[in-house]
N, C-alpha and C positions, 0 to 999 in steps of 0.2 A: 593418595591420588584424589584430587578435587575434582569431581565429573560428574556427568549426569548419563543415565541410559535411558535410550527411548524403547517403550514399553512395546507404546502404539503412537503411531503419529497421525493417525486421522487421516482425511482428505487429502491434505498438501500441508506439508510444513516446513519451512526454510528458515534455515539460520541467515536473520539479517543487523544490519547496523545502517547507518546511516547514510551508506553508499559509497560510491566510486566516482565522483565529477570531476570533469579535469578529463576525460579521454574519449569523447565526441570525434579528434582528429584520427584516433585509434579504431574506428567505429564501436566504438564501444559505451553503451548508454549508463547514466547514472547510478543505476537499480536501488537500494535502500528499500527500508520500511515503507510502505505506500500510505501508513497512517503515520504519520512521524511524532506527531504531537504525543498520541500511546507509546511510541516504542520511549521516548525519554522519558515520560511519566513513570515508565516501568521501573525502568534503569534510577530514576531521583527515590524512587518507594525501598530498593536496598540496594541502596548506598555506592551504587556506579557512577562514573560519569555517564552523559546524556549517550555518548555517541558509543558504547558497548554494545556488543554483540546480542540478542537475544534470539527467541523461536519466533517467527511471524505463523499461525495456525488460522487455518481456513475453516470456516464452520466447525473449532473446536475438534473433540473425539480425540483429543490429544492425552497421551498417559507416558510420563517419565518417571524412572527414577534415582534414588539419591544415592549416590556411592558412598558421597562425604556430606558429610551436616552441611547445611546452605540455609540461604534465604530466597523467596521466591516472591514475584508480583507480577500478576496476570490483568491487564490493562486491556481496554478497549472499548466494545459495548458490553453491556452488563451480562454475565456469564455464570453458568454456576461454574465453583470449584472446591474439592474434594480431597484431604488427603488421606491416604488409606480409607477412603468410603466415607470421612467423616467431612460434611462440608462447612467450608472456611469462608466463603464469599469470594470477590474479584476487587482489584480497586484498593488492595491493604496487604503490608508485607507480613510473610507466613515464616516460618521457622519451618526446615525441612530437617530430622535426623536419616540418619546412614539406613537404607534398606526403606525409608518409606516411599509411596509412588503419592503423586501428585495429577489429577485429574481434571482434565479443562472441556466441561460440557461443551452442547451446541447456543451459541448465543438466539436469543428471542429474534434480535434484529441483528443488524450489519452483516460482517461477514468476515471481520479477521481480527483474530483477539492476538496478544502480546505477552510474551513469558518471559521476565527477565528473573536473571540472577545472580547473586551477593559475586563476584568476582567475572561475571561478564561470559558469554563463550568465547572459546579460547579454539579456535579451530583457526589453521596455518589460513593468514589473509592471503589476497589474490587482486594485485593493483594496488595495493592499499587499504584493503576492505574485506570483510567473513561474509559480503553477500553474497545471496546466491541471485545469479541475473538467468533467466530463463530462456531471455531471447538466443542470448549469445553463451548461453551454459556453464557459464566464469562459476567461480566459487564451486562453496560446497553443495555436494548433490542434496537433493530433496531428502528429508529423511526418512528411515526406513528404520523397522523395530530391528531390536541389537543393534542400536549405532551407539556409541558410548561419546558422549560431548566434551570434551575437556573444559575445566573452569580456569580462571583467571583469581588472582591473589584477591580477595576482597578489601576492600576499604571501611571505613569506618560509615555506619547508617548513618544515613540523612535524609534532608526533605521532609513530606508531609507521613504523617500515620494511616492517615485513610483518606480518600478521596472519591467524590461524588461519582459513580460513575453517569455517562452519557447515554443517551437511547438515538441510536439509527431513522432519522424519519423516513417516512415512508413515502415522500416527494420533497424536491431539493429546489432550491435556487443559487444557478453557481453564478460566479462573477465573472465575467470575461473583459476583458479589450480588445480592438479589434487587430486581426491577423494582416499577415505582408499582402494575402490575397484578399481583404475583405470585398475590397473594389470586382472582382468578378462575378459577384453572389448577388441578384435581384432582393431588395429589400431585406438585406440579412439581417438586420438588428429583430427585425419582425419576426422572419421564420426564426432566428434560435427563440425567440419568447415563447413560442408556442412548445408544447407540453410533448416530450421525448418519453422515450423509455429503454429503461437498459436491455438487453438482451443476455438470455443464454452463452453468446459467443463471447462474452468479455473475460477480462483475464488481465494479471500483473502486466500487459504490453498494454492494453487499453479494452475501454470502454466503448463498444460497438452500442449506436444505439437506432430506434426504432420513432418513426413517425413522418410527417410530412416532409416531406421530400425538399432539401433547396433548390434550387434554381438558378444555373448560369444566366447572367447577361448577355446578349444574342454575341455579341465580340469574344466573347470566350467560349463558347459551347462546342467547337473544336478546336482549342488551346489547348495542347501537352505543355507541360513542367519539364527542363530537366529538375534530377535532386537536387532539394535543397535542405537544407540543415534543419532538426526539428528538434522540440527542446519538451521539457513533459508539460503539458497541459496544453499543449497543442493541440488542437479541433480543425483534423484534418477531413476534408470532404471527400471520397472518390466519386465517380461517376455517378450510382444509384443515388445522389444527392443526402445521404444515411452519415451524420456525423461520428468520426469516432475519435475519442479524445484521448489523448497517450497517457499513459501514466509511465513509473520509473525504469520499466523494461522497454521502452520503449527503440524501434529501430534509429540512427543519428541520422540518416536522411531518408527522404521519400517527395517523390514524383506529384504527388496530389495538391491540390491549395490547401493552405492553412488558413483559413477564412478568422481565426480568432484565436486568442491564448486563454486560460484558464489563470486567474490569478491564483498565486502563491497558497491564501488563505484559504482557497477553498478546496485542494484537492486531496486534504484528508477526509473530508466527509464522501468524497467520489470513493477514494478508498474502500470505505465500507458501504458503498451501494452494491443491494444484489439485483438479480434479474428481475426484473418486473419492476424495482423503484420508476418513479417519475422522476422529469427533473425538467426546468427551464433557465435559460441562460439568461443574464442578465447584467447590465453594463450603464453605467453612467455617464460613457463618454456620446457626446451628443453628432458626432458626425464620422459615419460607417464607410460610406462609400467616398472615392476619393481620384 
């Protein structure tokens, strides 16, 4: 039997792939690796295809181990990693034999490092997909020590040997354009420039964040929504005027303006922002309000 057992799983750790899209009408949200670029880096380091299942682990403290001989690659920000006590680095595939445990510290920065391996998790999909969505509790549960993972036939290695890993900074500039609702927000391209901060409250559904407050245009300031369709990287306003930007758990509708979208490219580095990062938005398109 090709599998892996979890030791200790740390903080939070979920078996993901690369999601579920396609069932928004189902209310049912994307979810996948919220860092995607890691989770295939992982999967190309032994010898998966991109879109294979791995552990997505939260502030590390992660310990499994090997039933059956494997390969292992642990992606994301730079991480120590250990097997049997002895450390191996992050960022480069490891040979795992039967009975050893594999150990994934707490990263310096970010906040969710990436575990693939030589045959993928192999846990029964759900929609299409081994993720776990947290909104809506699809997939496999969180995992818990004695959970045994099943593995997948491995492929022949590929890709790189070792790769540089990335450092989490400690304030961001995300990219946005602007949202269906930009038009009711007083000089929004300004307030998102101005310097947010993540909060405690965030999580796989979104990024709650902190700082000056936006502002309705006097014709909206009692304007309800009905729902409308929201998609991840959507920077949804509620009332306290406190952006909070969806990542892939996110809910498929909601009531509030979406004043902007979050481009594509930037919402692996949101992925790995923790509480307290800065960040300010930022947009090239020249005309907001409309």
């Amino acid at each position: 039997m090709r599998a892996l057992e979890v030791v200790r799983p740390g903080p939070l750790a979920l078996v993901q792939d690369l999601g579920r899209p396609g069932y928004a009408h189902l209310g049912v949200p994307p979810s996948g690796a919220l860092d995607v670029p890691a989770l295939r880096l992982a999967n190309r380091l032994v010898g998966n295809d991109e879109d294979a299942a791995g552990v997505e682990c939260l502030l590390g403290g992660s310990a499994l181990r090997a039933i059956s001989s494997c390969t292992i690659a642990v992606t994301g920000p730079v991480v120590d990693v250990a097997i049997d006590g002895r450390a191996v680095g992050s960022h480069a595939p490891v040979w795992l034999a039967a009975g050893q445990v594999v150990e994934i510290g707490a990263p310096a920065t970010g906040l969710r490092c990436y575990l693939a391996v030589s045959g993928g998790i192999a846990v029964d999909a759900e929609l299409g997909s081994r993720s776990r969505d947290v909104l809506s509790e699809i997939g496999p549960a969180p995992l818990k020590a004695g959970d045994v993972l099943p593995l997948g036939t491995p492929s022949l290695p590929g890709g790189a040997d070792v790769v540089l890993p990335t450092v989490a900074p400690a304030s961001l500039v995300v990219e946005v354009e602007p949202g269906p609702r930009a038009h009711w927000f007083e000089n929004l391209a300004g307030g998102l420039a101005k310097t947010w901060t993540v909060t405690a409250e965030s999580n796989r559904v979104g990024l709650r964040l902190d700082g000056p407050a936006l502002t309705r245009e006097d014709e909206y300031v009692e304007q309800e929504l009905p729902s409308e369709g929201l998609l991840t990287g959507a920077v949804q306003v509620p009332p306290n005027g406190l952006p909070v930007v969806f990542l892939a758990d996110h809910p498929t509708t909601g009531g509030y303006p979406v004043a902007a979208v979050v481009r594509r490219a930037s919402l692996p580095a949101l992925a790995q922002a923790r509480p307290g990062t800065l960040l300010r938005f930022h947009s090239s398109t020249r005309v907001w309000n409309r």
